[in-house]
C-alpha positions in Angstrom: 79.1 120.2 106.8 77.9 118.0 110.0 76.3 120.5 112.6 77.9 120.2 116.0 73.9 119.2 117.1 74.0 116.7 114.8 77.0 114.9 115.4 75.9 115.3 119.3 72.6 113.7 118.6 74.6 110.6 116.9 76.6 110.2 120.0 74.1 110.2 122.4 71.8 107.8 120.5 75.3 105.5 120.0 76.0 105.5 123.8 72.4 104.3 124.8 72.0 101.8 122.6 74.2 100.1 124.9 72.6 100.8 128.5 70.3 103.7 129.5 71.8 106.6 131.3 71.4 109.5 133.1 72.9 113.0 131.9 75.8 113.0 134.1 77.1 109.5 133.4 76.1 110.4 129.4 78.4 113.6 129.3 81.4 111.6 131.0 81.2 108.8 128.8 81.0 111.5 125.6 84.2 113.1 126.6 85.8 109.6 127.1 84.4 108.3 123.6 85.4 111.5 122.5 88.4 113.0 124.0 89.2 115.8 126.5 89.6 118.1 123.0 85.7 117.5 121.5 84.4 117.9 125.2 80.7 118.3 125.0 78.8 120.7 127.6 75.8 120.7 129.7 74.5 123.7 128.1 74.3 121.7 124.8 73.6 118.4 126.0 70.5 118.8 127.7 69.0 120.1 124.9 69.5 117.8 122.5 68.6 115.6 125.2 65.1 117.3 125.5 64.7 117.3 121.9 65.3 113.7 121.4 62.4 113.2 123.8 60.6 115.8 122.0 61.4 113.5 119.2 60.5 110.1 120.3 63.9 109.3 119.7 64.9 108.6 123.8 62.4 108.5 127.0 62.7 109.8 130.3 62.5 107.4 133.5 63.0 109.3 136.7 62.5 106.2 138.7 59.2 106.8 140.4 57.1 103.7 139.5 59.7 103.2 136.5 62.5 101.0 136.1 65.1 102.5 137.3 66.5 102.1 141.3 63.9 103.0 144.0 63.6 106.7 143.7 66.1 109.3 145.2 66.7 109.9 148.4 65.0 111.8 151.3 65.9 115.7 150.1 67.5 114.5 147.1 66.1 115.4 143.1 65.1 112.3 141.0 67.5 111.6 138.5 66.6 111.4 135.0 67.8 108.3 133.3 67.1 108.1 129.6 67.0 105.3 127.4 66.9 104.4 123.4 63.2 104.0 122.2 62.4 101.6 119.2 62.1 104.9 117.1 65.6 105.7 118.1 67.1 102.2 117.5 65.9 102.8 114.3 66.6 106.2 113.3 70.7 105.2 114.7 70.5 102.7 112.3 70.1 105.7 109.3 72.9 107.4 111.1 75.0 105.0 110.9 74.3 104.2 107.3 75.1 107.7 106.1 78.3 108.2 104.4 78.4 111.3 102.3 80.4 114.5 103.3 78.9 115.5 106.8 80.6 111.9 108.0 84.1 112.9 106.2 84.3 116.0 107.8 86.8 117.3 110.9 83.2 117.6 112.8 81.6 114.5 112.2 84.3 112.0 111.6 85.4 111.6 115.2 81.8 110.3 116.6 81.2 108.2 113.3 84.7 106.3 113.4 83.9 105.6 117.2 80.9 104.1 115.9 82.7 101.8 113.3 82.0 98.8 115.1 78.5 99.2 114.4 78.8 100.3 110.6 78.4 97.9 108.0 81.6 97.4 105.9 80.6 99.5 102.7 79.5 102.7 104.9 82.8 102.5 106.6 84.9 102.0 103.5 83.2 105.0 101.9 83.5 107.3 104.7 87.0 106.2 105.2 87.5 107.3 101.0 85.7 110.4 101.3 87.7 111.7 104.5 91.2 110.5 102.8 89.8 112.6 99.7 88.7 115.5 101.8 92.1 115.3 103.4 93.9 115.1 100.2 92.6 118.1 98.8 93.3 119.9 101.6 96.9 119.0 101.6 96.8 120.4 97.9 95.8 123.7 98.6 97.8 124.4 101.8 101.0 123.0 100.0 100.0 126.1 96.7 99.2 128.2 99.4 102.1 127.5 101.8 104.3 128.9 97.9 102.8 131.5 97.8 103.1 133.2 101.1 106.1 131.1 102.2 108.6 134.5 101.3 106.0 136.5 103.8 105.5 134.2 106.6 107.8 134.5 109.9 110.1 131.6 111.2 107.1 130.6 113.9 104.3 130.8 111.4 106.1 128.8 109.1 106.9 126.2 111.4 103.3 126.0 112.6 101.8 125.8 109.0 104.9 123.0 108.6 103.6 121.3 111.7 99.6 121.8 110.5 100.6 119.7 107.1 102.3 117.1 108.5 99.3 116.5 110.8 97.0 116.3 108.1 99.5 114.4 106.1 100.0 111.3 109.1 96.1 111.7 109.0 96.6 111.1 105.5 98.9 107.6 105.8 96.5 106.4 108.6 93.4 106.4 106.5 95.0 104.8 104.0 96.1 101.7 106.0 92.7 101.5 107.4 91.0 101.7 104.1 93.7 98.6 103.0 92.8 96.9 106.1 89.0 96.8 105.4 89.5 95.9 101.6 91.4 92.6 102.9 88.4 92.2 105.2 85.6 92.3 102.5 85.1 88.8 101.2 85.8 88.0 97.7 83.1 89.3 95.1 82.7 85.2 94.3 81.6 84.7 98.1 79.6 87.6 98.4 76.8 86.4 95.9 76.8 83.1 97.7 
């Protein structure tokens, strides 16, 4: 199962790829990426943030002698802007290439489909499979489950284990016409060897 840190660290190195931040404009753009619901804090942002320096993975430019503006102003703290090394360009590039179950899970799934745009065809098509799968299974055992207790359960907690399946089962019917919609993208086996 994908660590919380761990999808964290993939969405941090996704989002500066594209421009260098600093942590403030870094958190707002996670929650946007994200969602109000997967909102990521300070108190576990900056240290992933630290250890992706500690890492090599992202540098530190506080805009004294650096690139960024001209410094802070008089009375003001120097912000920290940080920014994708060569290192983490290519350790993003293994993220995004990983497709087993940490990428199909409820945890993970979220930051790696926002990064679909950046994922080759096959990684996406397999993570795609494996989260329908996951999915799938899940539907079976809350459906033997749902049986089983169904004579025990109250009116309320019926209707909210109702309302749980039927989420998972849209999830379900989405997945599926994503995975058709990237088979009719892949090229023919015939032009692929060409």
């Amino acid at each position: 199962m994908a660590k919380r840190g761990d999808v964290l660290e993939l969405a941090v190195l996704g989002l500066l790829q594209d421009s260098p931040l600093h942590g403030y404009e870094l958190r707002k753009r996670l929650n946007a990426l994200l969602g109000s619901l997967r909102a990521f804090s300070y108190g576990s942002l900056y240290p992933c943030l630290k250890m992706l320096v500690r890492e090599g993975l992202i540098a530190q430019d506080t805009g004294e002698g650096g690139s960024a503006a001209s410094g802070p102003a008089p009375g003001k703290r120097s912000r920290i802007v940080y920014k994708l090394t060569a290192e983490g360009k290519e350790h993003l590039q293994d993220l995004l290439t990983e497709s087993g179950p940490a990428a199909w899970e409820d945890e993970g799934f979220g930051v790696r489909f926002a990064f679909f745009g950046r994922t080759d065809a096959a990684t996406r098509l397999r993570i795609l499979e494996g989260r329908r799968s996951r999915l799938e299974e899940r539907i079976d055992g809350f459906r033997s489950s749902l049986s089983r207790t169904r004579e025990r359960l109250d009116s309320y907690t019926l209707e909210l284990q109702r309302h749980g399946l039927e989420s998972v089962e849209r999830e379900v019917r989405w997945l599926s016409e994503l995975i058709d919609d990237e088979r009719r993208r892949e090229p023919p086996p015939s032009a692929r060897e060409t």
